[in-house]
Structure formats: C-alpha cells, structure tokens
C-alpha positions in Angstrom: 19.7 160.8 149.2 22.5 164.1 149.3 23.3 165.1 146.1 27.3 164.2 146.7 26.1 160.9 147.9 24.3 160.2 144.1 27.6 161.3 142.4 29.8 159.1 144.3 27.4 156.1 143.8 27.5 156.8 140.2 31.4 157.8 140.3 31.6 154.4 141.7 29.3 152.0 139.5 31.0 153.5 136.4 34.7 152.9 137.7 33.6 149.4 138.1 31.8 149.0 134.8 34.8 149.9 132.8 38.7 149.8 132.4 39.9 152.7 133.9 42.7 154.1 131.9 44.0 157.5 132.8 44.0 157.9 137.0 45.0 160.8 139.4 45.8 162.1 142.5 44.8 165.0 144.7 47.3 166.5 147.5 45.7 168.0 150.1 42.1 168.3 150.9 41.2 171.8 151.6 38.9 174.2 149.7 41.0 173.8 146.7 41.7 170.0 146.9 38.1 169.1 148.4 36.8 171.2 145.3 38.9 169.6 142.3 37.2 166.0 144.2 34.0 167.5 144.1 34.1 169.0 140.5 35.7 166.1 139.3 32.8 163.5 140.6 30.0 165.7 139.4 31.3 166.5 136.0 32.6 163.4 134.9 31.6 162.3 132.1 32.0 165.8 130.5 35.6 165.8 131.6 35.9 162.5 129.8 34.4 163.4 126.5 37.0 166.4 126.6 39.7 163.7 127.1 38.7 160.8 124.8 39.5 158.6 127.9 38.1 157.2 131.0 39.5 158.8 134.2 39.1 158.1 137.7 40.2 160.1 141.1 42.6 156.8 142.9 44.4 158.8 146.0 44.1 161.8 148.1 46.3 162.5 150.6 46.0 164.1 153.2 46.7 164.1 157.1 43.6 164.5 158.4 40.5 162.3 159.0 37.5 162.5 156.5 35.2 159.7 157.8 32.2 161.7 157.1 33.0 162.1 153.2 31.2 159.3 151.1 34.5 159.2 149.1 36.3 158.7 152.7 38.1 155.2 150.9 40.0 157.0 148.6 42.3 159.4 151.6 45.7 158.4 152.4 48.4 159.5 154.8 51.4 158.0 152.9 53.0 160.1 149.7 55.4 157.1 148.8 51.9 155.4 147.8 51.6 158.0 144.9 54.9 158.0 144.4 55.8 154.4 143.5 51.9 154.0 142.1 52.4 153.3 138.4 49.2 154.0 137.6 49.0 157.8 138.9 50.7 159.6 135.8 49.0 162.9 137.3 49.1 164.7 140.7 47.2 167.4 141.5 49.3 169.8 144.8 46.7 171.9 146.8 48.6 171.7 149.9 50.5 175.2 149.7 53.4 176.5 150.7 57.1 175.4 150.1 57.9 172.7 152.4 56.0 169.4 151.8 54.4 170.5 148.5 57.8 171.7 147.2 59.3 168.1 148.3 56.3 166.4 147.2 55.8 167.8 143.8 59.7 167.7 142.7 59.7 163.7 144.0 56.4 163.2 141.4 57.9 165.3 138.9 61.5 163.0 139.1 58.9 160.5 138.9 57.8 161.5 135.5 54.9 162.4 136.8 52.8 165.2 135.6 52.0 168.3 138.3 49.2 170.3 138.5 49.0 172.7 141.2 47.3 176.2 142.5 50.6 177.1 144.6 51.6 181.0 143.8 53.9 180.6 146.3 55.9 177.3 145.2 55.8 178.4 141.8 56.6 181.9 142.1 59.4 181.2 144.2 60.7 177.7 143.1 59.2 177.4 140.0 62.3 177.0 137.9 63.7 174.3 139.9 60.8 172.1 138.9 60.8 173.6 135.7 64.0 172.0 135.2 62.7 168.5 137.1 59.6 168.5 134.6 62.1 168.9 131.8 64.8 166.7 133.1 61.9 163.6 133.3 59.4 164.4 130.1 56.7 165.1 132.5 54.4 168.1 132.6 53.9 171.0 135.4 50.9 172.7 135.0 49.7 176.1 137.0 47.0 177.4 135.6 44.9 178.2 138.9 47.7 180.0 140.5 47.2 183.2 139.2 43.4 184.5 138.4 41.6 181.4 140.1 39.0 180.4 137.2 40.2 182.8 135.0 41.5 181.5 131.9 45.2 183.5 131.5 47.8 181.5 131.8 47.3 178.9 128.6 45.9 182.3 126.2 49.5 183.5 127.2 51.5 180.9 125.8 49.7 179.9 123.2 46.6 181.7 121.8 49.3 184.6 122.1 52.4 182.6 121.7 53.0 185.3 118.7 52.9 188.6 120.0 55.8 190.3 121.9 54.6 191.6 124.8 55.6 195.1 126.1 53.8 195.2 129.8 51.2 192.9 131.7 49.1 194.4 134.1 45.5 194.3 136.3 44.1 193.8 139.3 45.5 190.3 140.8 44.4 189.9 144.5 40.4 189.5 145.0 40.5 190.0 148.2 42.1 193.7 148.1 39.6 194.3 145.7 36.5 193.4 147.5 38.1 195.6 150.6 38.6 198.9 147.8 35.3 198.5 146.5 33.3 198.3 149.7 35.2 202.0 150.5 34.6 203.0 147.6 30.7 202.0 147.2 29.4 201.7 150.9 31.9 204.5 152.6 33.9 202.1 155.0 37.0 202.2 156.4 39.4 200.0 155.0 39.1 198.4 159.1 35.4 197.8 158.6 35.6 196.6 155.0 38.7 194.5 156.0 36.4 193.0 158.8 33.6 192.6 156.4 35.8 190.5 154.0 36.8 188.3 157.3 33.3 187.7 158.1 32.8 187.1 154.4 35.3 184.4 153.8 37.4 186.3 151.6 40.3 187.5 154.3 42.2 185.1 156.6 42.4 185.7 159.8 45.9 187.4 159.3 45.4 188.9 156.2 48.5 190.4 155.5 49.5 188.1 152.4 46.6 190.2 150.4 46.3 193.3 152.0 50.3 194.0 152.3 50.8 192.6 148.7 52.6 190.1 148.9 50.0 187.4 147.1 49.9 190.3 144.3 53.6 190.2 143.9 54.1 186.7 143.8 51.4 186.8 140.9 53.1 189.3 139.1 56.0 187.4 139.2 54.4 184.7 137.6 53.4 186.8 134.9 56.4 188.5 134.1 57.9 185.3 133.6 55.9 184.1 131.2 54.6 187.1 129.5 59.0 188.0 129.0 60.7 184.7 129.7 62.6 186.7 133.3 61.4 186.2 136.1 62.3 187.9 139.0 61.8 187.0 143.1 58.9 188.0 144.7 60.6 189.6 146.8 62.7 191.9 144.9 59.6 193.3 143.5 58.9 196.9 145.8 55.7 196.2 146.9 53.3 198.8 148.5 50.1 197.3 150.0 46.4 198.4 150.8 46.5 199.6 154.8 47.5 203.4 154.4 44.7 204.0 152.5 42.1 206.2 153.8 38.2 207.3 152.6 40.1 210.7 152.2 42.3 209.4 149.3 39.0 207.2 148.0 37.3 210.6 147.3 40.5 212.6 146.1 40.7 209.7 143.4 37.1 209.8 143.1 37.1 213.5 142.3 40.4 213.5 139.5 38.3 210.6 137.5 39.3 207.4 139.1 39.7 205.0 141.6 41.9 203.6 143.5 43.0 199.9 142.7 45.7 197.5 144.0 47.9 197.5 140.6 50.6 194.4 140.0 52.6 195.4 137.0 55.7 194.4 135.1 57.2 195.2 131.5 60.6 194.2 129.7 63.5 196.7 130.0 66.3 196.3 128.2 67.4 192.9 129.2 65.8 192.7 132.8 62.4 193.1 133.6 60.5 195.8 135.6 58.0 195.3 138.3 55.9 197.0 140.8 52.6 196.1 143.3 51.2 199.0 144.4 47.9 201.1 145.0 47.2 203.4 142.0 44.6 205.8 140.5 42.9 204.1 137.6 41.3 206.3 135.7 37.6 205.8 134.6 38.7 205.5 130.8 40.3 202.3 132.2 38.7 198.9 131.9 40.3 198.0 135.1 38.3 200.8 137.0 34.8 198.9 136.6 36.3 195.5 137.9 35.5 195.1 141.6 34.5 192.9 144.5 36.6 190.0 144.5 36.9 190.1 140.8 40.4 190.1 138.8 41.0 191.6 135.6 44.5 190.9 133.9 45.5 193.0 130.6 48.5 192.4 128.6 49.7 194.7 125.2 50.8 192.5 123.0 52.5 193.8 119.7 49.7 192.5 117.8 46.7 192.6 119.2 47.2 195.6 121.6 45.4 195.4 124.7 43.6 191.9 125.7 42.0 191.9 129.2 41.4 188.8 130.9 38.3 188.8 133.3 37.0 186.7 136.3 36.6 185.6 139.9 40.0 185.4 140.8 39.5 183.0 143.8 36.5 180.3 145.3 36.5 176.9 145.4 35.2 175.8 142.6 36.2 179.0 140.2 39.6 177.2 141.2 39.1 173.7 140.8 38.3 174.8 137.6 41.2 175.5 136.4 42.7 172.6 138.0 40.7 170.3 136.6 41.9 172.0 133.3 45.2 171.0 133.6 44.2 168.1 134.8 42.7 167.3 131.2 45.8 168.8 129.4 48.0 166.7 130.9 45.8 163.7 130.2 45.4 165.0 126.4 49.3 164.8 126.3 49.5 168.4 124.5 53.2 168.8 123.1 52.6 172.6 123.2 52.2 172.5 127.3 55.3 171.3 127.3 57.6 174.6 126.2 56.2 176.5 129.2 59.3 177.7 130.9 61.1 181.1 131.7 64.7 182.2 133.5 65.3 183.7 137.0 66.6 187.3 136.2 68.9 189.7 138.9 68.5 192.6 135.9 66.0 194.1 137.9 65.5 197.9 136.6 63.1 200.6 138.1 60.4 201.7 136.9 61.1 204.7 134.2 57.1 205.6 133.3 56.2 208.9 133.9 53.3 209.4 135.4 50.7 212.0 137.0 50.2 211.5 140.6 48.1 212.0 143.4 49.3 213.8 146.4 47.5 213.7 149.4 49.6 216.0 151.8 49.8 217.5 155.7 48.3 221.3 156.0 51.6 222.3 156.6 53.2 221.4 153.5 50.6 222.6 150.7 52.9 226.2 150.1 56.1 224.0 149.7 53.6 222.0 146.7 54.0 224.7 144.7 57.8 224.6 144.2 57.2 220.8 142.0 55.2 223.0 139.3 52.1 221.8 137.2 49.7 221.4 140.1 46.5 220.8 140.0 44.1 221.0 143.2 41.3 219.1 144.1 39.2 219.1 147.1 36.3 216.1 147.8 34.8 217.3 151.1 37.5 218.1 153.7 40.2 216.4 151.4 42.2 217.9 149.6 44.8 217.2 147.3 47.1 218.1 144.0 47.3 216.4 140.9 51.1 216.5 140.0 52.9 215.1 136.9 54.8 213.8 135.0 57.3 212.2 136.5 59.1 208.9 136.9 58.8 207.5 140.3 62.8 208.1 141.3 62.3 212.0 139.9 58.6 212.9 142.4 60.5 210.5 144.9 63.9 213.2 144.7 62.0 216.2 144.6 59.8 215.4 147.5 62.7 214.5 149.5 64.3 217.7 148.3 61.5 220.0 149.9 61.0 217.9 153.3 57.3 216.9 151.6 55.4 213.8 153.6 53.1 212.6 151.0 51.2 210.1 149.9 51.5 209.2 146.5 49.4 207.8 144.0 50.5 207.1 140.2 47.7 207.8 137.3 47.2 204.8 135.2 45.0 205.7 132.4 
C-alpha cells in the first residue's frame, strides 16, 4: 500500500475515533497547498501534541479535479462553504496573487476567522488592509512562509526580538537568484545557461522575471521593513535592480576584490521614513552572506542588543514551506495573545539611500582615462576583465559624478 495511502487510512480512523475539536481549511492545492495537506497527514499526531488538541484538515478548495488523491473527499469548489462553516476557525491561502485570495482571505478574516497564508504578494501589497480586518474581528493573520520559506524569521522578529531596536535588515531573499549567481560563480555559466538550468531544475518559472528582475525580493523586503520598523513602504516604490546585466566578467572582477556577487534586499529606518533598495552587490568574503548559495536564503538584522543575528535556510520547496504554514497553523490554534500585536503602517517618507560605499566599476575601454577624474581608484584585472574599485560614496554622489564625466558603468556597491 503507497505510503500517502497508509496516512490517509490512519488520518481517517483517528478522525473517526475521536471528537474532533480544532478543524481547518486549505485554499488552493498547488505545491504549497498540496504540501501543507501532505505534511499535515503525515505528522499528525506531533502537530497535535504541540497543540494540546485534536485537529483535523475539513475543506480544500480548489477548482480543479483531484480524483486520483486518496484524500479526493475533502476538495471543494465553493468558498461560501468555508465561509459560513462554523467549525473552520482557521484557513490556510496558497492560491496567490491579489484577486481571489485577497477577496477570500478578507471575507474569512470579517468572519473572525484566522489566516494563514504564504502570499508575498497579497501581504506585501495589501497587507494592512487585512491587518485592519484581523483587528477589526479578533481574529489572527499569520505569514510566516512568505518571506524565507522554512526559515524561521518572521515570529524571532516580533518576539524573540521584540526588544531590540533595529537599525537595518538585510540578506539574500530570492532562492532562485541565488541558485542562478552561484552556478556562475562555481561552474562558469552564463547567467542564460544557469537561468536555463534553474528552469530545468524546478527552481525558475517559465517567465522568470518575478525573481530574476527583483520584484519577489522587493516585495520581501517590504515585508521586512515593516515589521523590523513598523513603515512599510510599496513594493514598488522600492528602486529595484535585478540579476540579467550580470556577466561572468563582473563574477570574476568581484571574485578578484574579495567577494561575490549576491542579489541584496535591504532596508533601514531614516529619520521618520524608511530606506530601501533590491539590488546586486559585492559581498565581501568577511560576510556571512557570501558563503550562502544555491537556492539558500540568509536574512540578518542589527538589532541594538544583540548586534547582528542571521537567519538561515531553504528559502522555498514544498515542504520547507508547508512548514511554516503548518506553524501558524499551530499558533493560531494555541490562541497566542502575543501573535496578535503583529502590525505595521504604510509609509510615503521614502528616503534614499545615504550609505557610502566602495563600488565596483566595470567600464567600456573608452572611458578607463576619464576614471581617473573620481579619485581613489583601485584597478583590478581577472582575465580580460578589468575594472576599478572606487569609493566611498553615497549612491546619488557616484551616480552625479558619473553622469558629470559621460561614464557608462556598471556599478556594484561593497557590502562588507
């Protein structure tokens, strides 16, 4: 007999043996939903014990047909079930996006139901709205999986560190970027062949341009700065520079200055907005963030107390993810008062970026004489590359100066 086919037979036996008293729903059964139904069957009993109560899976919803799954009784097509169940005081969103999930999940939370969902996009974009629906009703909204996958970051934030003051949060957010960065780096592909390699992989989509160009790394960071500072700001005022200018050329110029180059998504307090920035940079090899790689995330926020903490993980998978569902999934059930003063404000008080750094210039032939007009160069060569180490300046002040001499360049800050 299949493994899955045991679980459910025992899933089953015990639902009917006992009262049931705590019972859930999952939205959507793709690899995150089918994962959390998965996890969930298998790991039962532990998840119970961590509870104190018996739990069962009731709905989950979803449009298509799954008459092949041994759990195929439990699929739906009609969300009003959930939402007029009494029963379901949790619902798990893995549908994505902002359309249905946004209308489903603010219905459940006006329900008093709790949410728990892996949506980046919902929350980084709406997620104060149902903020103020979770608040509005008593009822919980939980997103631990969408930033980090199975990493454990978003619950150390707000409470393990609930006393520091935080002064920037940082890391490597976007697996998939990583995984492409790190086969250049390691196996001397293209970022074409290493993007095609991820496809073939399972860790790119077809139309990759959510991780490559940023944008799933901004909506993260995001996230982050609102609860690390209470501000968030719109993904999409965040200036984001993505992964598909980079050349082996500028993996062996950061290679030969001491680094490597790394999809950064960074954000820090300033007066009383918030700065933030997705972009590649030159982490330098006294870094811990230089040794993360493949589809591995690593998170680190400087907290006024404890300095640096780095959070470290798979940031993405199916059941790396359902992990973390399933986590919430537990808190919610556990009634935790403390998960319930998770919130943060939209903030317009967006500010640039005032660090001074060193950067990396990789420039054309023709401009190399007009380099030496910025001052404190330093040049490196890796093979044909060749480039100048140039610093320190604030992003605005290199971005003037090269402007000023006519310089094409592209730029890489230091992170150290």
């Amino acid at each position: 007999m299949p493994r899955l086919r045991r679980q459910f037979d025992i899933f089953q036996t015990l639902h009917e043996r006992k009262v049931v008293k705590v019972k859930f729903a999952i939205m959507g059964h793709g690899v995150v939903g089918s994962g959390t139904a998965q996890l969930f069957m298998r790991n039962r009993d532990k998840i119970e014990m961590a509870v104190g109560e018996s739990m069962c899976l009731k709905y989950i919803l979803d449009i298509k047909d799954f008459t092949e799954l041994e759990y195929n009784n439990l699929f739906i097509k009609d969300f009003s079930i959930i939402e007029n169940d009494p029963e379901v005081s949790t619902v798990v969103e893995t549908i994505g996006g902002t359309g249905a999930a946004f209308e489903f999940v603010s219905r459940c939370l006006k329900a008093g139901k709790n949410v728990v969902t892996s949506n980046k996009e919902m929350i980084a974009t709406r997620g104060t709205e149902l903020m103020g629906y979770a608040k509005q009703s008593g009822a919980m909204l939980k997103f631990e999986a969408s930033v980090g996958g199975g990493v454990p970051l978003l619950k150390p934030i707000n409470q393990c560190l609930a006393a520091d003051k935080f002064s920037s949060v940082y890391g490597i957010l976007n697996g998939t970027t990583n995984f492409i960065l790190t086969k250049m780096e390691t196996d001397n592909m293209s970022f074409e062949d290493a993007l095609a390699t991820a496809k073939k992989l399972g860790y790119a989509e077809l139309n990759p341009s959510a991780d490559v160009d940023g944008h799933d790394c901004a909506r993260k960071t995001s996230i982050l700065s609102g609860l690390c500072f209470k501000k968030h700001p719109q993904p999409d005022i965040i200036p984001t520079t993505g992964i598909r200018q980079i050349t082996l050329d500028d993996i062996k110029l950061a290679r030969a200055c001491g680094g490597c180059i790394k999809l950064i998504g960074r954000a820090k307090p300033v007066g009383n907005g918030v700065s933030a920035c997705v972009r590649p940079m030159v982490v330098d090899n006294s870094n811990q963030l230089s040794s993360v790689n493949d589809v591995f995330n690593g998170i680190i926020v400087d907290g006024d107390a404890t300095g640096d903490v780095m959070f470290y993980g798979k940031g993405a998978g199916k059941f790396p993810t359902a992990s973390a569902v399933i986590s919430d999934v537990i808190d919610c059930t556990r009634e935790k008062q403390s998960q319930r003063n998770m919130f943060w404000e939209d903030t317009t008080s967006f500010i640039p970026d005032d660090s001074k750094y060193e950067f990396l210039l990789r420039v054309n032939e023709t401009d190399t004489k007009k380099l030496a007009l910025l001052g404190n160069l330093r040049r490196l060569s890796a093979g044909n590359a060749v480039g100048y180490i140039a610093g320190l300046f604030t992003d605005s002040e290199l971005e003037g100066k090269l402007k000023e001499l006519s310089i094409t360049a592209t730029v890489f800050p230091i992170l150290k």
